[in-house]
Structures are given as structure tokens and as C-alpha cells.
C-alpha positions as CSV (number, residue, x, y, z in Angstrom):
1,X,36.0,2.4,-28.5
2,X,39.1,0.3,-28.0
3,X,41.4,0.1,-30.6
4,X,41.2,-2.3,-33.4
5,X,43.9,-4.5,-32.1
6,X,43.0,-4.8,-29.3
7,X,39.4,-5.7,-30.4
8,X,40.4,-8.5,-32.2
9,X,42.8,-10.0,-29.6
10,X,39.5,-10.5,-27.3
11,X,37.4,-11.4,-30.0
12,X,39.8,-13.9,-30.9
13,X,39.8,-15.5,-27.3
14,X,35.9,-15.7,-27.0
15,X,35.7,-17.5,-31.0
16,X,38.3,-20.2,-29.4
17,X,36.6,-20.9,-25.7
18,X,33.3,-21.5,-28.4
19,X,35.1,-23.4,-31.1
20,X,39.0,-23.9,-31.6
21,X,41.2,-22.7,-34.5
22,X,40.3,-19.2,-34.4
23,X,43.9,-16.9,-35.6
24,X,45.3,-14.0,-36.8
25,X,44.5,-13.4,-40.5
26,X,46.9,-10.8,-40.6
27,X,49.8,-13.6,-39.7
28,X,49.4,-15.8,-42.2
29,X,52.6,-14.9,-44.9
30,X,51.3,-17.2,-47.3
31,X,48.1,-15.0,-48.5
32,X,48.9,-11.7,-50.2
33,X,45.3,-10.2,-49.3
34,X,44.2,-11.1,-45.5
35,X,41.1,-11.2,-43.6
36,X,42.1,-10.2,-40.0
37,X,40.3,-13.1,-38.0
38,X,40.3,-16.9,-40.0
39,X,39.2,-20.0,-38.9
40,X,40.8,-23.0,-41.6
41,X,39.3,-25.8,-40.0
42,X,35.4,-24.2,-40.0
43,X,36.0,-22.3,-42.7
44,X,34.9,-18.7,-41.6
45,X,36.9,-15.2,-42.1
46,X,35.8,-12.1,-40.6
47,X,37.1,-9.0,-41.5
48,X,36.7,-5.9,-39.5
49,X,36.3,-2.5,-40.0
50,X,36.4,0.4,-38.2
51,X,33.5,3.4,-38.9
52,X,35.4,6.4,-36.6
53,X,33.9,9.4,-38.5
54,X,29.8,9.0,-37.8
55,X,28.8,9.6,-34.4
56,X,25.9,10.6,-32.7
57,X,26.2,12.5,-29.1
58,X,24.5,14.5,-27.0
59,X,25.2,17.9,-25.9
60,X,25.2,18.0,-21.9
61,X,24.5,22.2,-22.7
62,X,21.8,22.1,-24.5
63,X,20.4,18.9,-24.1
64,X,20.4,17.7,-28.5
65,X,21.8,15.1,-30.1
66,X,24.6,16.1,-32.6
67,X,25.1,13.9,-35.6
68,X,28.5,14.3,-37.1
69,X,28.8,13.3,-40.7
70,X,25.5,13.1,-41.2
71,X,25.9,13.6,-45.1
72,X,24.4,10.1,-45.8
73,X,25.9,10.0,-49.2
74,X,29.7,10.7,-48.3
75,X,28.5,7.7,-45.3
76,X,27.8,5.2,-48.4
77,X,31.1,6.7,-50.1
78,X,33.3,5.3,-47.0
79,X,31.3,2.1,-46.0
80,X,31.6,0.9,-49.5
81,X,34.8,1.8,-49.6
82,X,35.4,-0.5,-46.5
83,X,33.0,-3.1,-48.3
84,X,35.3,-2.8,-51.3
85,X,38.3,-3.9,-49.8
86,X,37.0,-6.6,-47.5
87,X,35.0,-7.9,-50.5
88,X,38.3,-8.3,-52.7
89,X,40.2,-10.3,-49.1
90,X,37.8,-12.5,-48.9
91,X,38.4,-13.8,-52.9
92,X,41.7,-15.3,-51.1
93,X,39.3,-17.6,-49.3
94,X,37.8,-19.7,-51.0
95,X,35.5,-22.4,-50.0
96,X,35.2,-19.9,-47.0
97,X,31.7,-18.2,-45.6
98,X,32.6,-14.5,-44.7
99,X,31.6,-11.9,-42.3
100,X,32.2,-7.8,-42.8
101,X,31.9,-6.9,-39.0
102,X,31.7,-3.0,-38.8
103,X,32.8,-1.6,-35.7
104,X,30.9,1.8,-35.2
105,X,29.6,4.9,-32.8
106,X,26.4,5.2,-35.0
107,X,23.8,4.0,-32.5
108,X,21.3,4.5,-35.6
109,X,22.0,0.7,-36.9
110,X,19.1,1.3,-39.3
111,X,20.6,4.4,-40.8
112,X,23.8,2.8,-40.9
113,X,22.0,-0.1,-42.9
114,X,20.3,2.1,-45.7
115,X,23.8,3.8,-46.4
116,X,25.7,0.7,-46.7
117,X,23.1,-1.1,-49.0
118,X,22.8,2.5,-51.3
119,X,20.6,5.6,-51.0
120,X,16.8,5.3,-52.7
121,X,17.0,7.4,-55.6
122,X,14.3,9.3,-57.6
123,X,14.1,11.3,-60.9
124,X,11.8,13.9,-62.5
125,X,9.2,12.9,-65.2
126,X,9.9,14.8,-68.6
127,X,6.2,15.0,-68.8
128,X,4.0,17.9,-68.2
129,X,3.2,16.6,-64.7
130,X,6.8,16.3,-63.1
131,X,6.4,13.4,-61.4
132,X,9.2,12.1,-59.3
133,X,9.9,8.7,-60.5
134,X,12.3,5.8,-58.8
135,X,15.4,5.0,-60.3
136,X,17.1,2.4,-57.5
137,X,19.9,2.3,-55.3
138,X,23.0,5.0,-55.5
139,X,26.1,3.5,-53.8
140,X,29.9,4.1,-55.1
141,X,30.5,0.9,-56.2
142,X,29.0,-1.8,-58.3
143,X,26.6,-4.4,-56.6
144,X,29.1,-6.9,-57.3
145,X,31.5,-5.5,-55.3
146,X,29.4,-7.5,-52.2
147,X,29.6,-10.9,-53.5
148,X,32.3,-12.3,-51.5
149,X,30.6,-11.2,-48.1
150,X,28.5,-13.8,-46.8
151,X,26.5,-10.7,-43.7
152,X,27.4,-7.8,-42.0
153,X,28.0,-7.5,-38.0
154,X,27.5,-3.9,-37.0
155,X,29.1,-3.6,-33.3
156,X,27.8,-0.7,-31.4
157,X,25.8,-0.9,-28.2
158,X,24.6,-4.3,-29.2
159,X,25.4,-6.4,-32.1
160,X,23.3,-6.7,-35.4
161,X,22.7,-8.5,-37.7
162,X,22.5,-7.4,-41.1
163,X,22.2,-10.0,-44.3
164,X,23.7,-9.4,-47.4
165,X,21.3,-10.8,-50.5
166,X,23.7,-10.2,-53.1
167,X,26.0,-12.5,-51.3
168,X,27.6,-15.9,-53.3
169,X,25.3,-18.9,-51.6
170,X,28.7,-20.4,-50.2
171,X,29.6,-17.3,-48.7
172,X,25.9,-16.7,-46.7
173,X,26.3,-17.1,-43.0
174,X,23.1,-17.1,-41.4
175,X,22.2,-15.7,-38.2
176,X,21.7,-18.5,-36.1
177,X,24.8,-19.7,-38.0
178,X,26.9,-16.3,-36.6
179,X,25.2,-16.1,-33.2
180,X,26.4,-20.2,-32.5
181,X,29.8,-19.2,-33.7
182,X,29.9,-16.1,-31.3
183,X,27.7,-16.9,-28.5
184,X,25.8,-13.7,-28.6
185,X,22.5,-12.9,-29.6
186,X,22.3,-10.5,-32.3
187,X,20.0,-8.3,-32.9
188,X,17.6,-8.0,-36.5
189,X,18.3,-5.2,-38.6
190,X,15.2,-3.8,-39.9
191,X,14.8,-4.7,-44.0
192,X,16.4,-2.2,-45.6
């Protein structure tokens, strides 16, 4: 994966053959929280965030595929951590529709999906017949802590797209919305 910098310098250059206006968040002194890619005059900031620690290879020995970090609860721990912080950048845009683009080596987008929305959880009955019973979505953080993000991007082999329903209606970028903006073609997350 090339580095974040980088990443964003050539992102940056394909958003302004599309549409101009497309800069640095990260230079803009007058904001004390930044996105790291803003465009003023369309009003749309992505943020982006690196996932380094789940990968998936495959052993040229023995032939399986090795999951690292495959703990999917300590994987919603550091994807809402990265939802956290994007989530509180984007309050210094207002009037803007927001992106979280996560950049990862977690070919499993689907996985990657149920960990950032929160892990299905169940309890035991306290009646005679023990019945496991659901009680929601775990995840670190409060639901409201996704308010200010209008999707998700996750870039790994392709590109996805991943809708965020707890998003502020003003923030909500659709995906024929993103894929205009982009000129890709993103691919559908399943519902999740």
C-alpha cells in the first residue's frame, strides 16, 4: 500500500481533472480540526484513514490463508476509533456532505463492514430454557459518534461502497453521488 501521502496527492489530482477545487485539508490554518481532502466550492470533505493492522495472506508453504487480527472485536475497537475522530473533523464543516474513506488490506469488505457498524450481540434467558436472546449492536462508541459522516469508501482491491444510516441527511452522499465525483464505479457492500 502506498503511503498515506502519497495517496492523497493522486487522489487529489484525479478529484480536479473531474471537478475543480479539490485541496489539502490538512493546509488550511484557519480550521483547528481538518479533513485531509476538501472541496469549498462543492462542498465535500473526505477524510482518510488508514487500516494497517488486518490483513489477510496466503502462505506460499502451505497453501492457507492467514488472517491477522482476526479478533473482530479489537477490529470494531480501532475502526471506531478512526470513525471517532473523523466524525468530530467533519463538525468543522458545516453545510458540507462527508466521506470516511478507509484505506485497507482486508480483502473481506463484508467483514470489514459488520465490525465497523458493531458486532450482533446475544444474551442468555434467566428462564429455565436458556435461550439465547438478541440484545443489538456492540461497538466502542455511541451511535452518535457517526452522525457527521455522510458513507464510508473502503479502498482495497476495488472500491466499496458502504452507506452510513445514522448519518445527518445533509451529510448523506449517495453512491451515484460519490462515483460522479470520483469517476469510478464502486462496488455495493452487502447490508450489514
Amino acid at each position: 500500500m502506498i503511503s498515506e501521502k502519497d495517496f492523497k496527492k493522486k487522489l487529489i489530482a484525479k478529484l480536479n481533472l473531474i471537478n475543480l477545487g479539490w485541496e489539502n485539508g490538512d493546509l488550511d490554518n484557519q480550521k483547528k480540526k481538518k479533513a485531509d481532502i476538501v472541496n469549498n466550492q462543492l462542498k465535500i470533505a473526505i477524510e482518510i484513514k488508514d487500516d494497517t493492522k488486518h490483513k489477510i495472506n496466503f502462505s506460499e508453504k502451505s497453501g492457507e490463508i492467514v488472517i491477522n487480527s482476526q479478533n473482530l472485536e479489537t477490529m470494531n475497537a480501532r475502526l471506531n476509533d478512526a470513525v471517532r475522530s473523523a466524525n468530530r473533523k467533519f463538525k468543522f464543516y458545516p453545510n458540507h456532505r462527508t466521506v470516511l474513506l478507509f484505506r485497507t488490506e482486508f480483502s473481506i469488505v463484508d467483514v470489514f463492514c459488520y465490525a465497523l457498524k458493531g458486532l450482533h450481540s446475544y444474551s442468555l434467558t434467566q428462564d429455565e430454557n436458556k435461550k439465547l436472546k438478541y440484545v443489538g449492536r456492540k461497538t466502542k462508541y455511541s451511535q452518535y459518534n457517526q452522525k457527521e459522516i455522510g458513507c464510508f469508501v473502503i479502498w482495497v482491491d476495488n472500491v466499496y461502497y458502504f452507506p452510513n444510516v445514522l448519518a445527518n441527511k445533509e451529510r448523506i452522499m449517495e453512491k451515484i453521488q460519490i462515483e460522479k465525483i470520483f469517476g469510478l464505479e464502486f462496488k455495493n457492500t452487502l447490508k450489514i
